[in-house]
N, C-alpha and C positions, 0 to 999 in steps of 0.2 A: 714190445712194451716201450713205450715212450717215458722214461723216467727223469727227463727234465721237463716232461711234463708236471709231471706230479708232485716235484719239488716244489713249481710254481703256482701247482694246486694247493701245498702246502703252505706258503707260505699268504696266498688270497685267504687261506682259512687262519691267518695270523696264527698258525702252529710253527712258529720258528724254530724251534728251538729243535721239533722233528726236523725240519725241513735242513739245516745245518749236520747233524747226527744221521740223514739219509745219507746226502753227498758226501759226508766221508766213507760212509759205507760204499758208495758207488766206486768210489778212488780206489777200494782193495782190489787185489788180485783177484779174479773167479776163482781160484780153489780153496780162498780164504773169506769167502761170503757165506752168511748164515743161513740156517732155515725159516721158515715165514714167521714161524712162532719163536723164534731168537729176537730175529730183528722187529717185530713188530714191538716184544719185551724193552728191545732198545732203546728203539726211537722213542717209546712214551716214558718210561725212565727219562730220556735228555731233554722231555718238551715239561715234567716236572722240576727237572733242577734249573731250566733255564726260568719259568715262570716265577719260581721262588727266590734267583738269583738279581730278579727283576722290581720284583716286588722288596725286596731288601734294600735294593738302591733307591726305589722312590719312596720307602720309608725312611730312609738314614738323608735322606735330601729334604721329604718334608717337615722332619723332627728339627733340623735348625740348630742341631746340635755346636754347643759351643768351640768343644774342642774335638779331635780326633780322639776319642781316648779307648782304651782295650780295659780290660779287666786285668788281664795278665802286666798291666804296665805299672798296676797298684804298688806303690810303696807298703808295704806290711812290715812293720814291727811295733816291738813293746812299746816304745817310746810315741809312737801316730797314734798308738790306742785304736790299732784296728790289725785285725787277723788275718791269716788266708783264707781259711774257714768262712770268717763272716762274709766274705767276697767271691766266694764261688757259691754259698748258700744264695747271695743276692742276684746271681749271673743265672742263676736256671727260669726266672721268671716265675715262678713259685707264688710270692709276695702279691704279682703282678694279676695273676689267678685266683688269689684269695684276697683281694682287695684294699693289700698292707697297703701303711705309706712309710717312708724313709727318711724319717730327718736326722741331718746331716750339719754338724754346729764345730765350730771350732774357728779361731784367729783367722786374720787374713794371711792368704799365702800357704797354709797347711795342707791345700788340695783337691777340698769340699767340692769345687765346681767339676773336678777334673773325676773325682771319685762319681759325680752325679751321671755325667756323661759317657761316661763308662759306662755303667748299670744302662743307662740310653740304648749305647750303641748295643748291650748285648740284647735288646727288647728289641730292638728291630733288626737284630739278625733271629731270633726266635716266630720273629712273625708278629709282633705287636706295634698296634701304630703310635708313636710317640710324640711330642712336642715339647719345647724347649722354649723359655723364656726365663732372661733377666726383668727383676723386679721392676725394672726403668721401664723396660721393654712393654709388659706386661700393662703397668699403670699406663702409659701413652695407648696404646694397641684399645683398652678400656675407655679412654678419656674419649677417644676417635670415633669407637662403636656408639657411643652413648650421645656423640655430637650430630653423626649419620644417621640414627636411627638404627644400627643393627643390632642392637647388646642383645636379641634375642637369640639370632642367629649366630654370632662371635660365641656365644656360651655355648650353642650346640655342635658348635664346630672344636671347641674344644673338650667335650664330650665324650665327640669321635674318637678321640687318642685312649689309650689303653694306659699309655703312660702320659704323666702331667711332670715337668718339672720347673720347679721356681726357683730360681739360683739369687741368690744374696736378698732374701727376708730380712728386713729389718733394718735394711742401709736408709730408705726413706720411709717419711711418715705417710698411713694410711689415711685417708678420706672417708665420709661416710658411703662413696660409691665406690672403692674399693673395700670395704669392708662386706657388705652387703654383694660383689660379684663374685668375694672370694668363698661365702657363704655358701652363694649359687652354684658353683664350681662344684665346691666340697658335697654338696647334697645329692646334686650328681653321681657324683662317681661314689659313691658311701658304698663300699660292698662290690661293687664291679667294676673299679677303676682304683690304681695305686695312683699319688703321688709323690716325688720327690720334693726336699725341700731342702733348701742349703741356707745356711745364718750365722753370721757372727756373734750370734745372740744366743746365751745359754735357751731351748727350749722352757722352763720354768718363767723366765720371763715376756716369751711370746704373750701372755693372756694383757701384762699391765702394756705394752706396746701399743698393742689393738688398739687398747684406749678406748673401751666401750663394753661394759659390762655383759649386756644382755648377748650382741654377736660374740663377745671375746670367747660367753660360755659357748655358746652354739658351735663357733670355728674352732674351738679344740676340742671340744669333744669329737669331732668328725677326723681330726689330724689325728689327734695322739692315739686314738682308742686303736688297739692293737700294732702299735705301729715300731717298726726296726728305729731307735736309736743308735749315732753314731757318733762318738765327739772325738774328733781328731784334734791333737797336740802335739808338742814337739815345736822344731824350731822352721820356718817359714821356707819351702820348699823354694822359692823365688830365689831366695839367696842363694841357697846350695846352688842354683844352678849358672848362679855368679862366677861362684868361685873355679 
């Protein structure tokens, strides 16, 4: 049997991930080699962990994510107004499955972006496709789509993600074309898509921000309705990390 054959059969059939877990197999001693039904268990176990290993990274690359952030890395105490509890409850993608969304409000420097990003990164080590955008971010990317002609496509494309997140809500004023995309967005994902949402802005005054009565009702009703609250406080994490 010609087994660098088959390696190379494996790997034209883009099953790398056997094809890597064969050749180690080949490298052991013959009285340390398995039977057909071991190794056959093997290799497709390692061509599973390698596809999801894969799929992890071009999710955590196409999500855009702001910061490197872990779940585990969360600041929790009395003082942030946030738990451990409510951050492993947020980390199983739970929320994510049942359509919640997560707004995220507190001063600048308290964390909010870093807390949102977290939650990110644990959605796309779960197998959720993610996306990531600052609010600057978000309105240019829009103003672009709408210049070209794609705002059909740009809204379907973000669709696609399972998770949405908008980090710093409320630093700039909305348009009636951001008012009206974010509508779109939201109507979208209503029920099969969470978003995040971060703001310097207490949530209660998101509706007068809007600045527009009829979407202000429509866009919170879509945000808030079932949705994780979080208001982190305390003194501006940026400087602790001054000092």
């Amino acid at each position: 049997m010609n087994t660098q054959n088959t390696v190379e059969q494996l790997k034209t059939l883009k099953l790398n991930g056997m094809a890597k877990r064969y050749e180690a197999v080949l490298a052991l001693p013959v009285h340390e080699l398995q039977d057909a039904h071991a190794l056959l268990a093997m290799i497709t176990q390692a061509e599973m962990e390698y596809r999801e290993h894969w799929r992890t990274q071009k999710y955590l690359k196409a999500s855009k994510l702001r910061y490197h952030a872990l779940p585990e890395d969360i600041l929790c105490t009395a003082e942030r107004g946030i738990t451990r509890e409510q951050v492993i409850r947020l980390s199983d993608g739970m929320f994510i499955e049942k359509g919640e969304n997560v707004l995220i409000t507190g001063a600048t420097g308290c964390g909010k972006s870093f807390l949102a990003c977290a939650l990110g990164r644990s959605a796309c080590l779960l197998g959720y496709k993610t996306l990531y955008f600052s609010m600057n971010k978000f309105l240019d990317s829009l103003a672009q789509a709408r210049l070209d002609g794609t705002y059909l496509k740009w809204i379907k494309g973000i669709a696609s993600n399972r998770l949405l997140i908008l980090d710093d809500f409320g630093l700039k004023g909305l348009n009636n074309d951001a008012r009206i995309a974010l509508l779109d967005i939201l109507e979208d994902r209503y029920g099969s898509g969470a978003t995040i949402i971060t703001s310097q802005l207490p949530v209660d005054s998101w509706y007068n921000f809007i600045d527009e009565p009829t979407l202000a009702d429509a866009i919170m009703d879509r945000l808030a309705a079932s949705a994780h609250r979080i208001a982190l406080s305390g003194k501006s994490l940026r400087k602790r990390k001054n000092h």
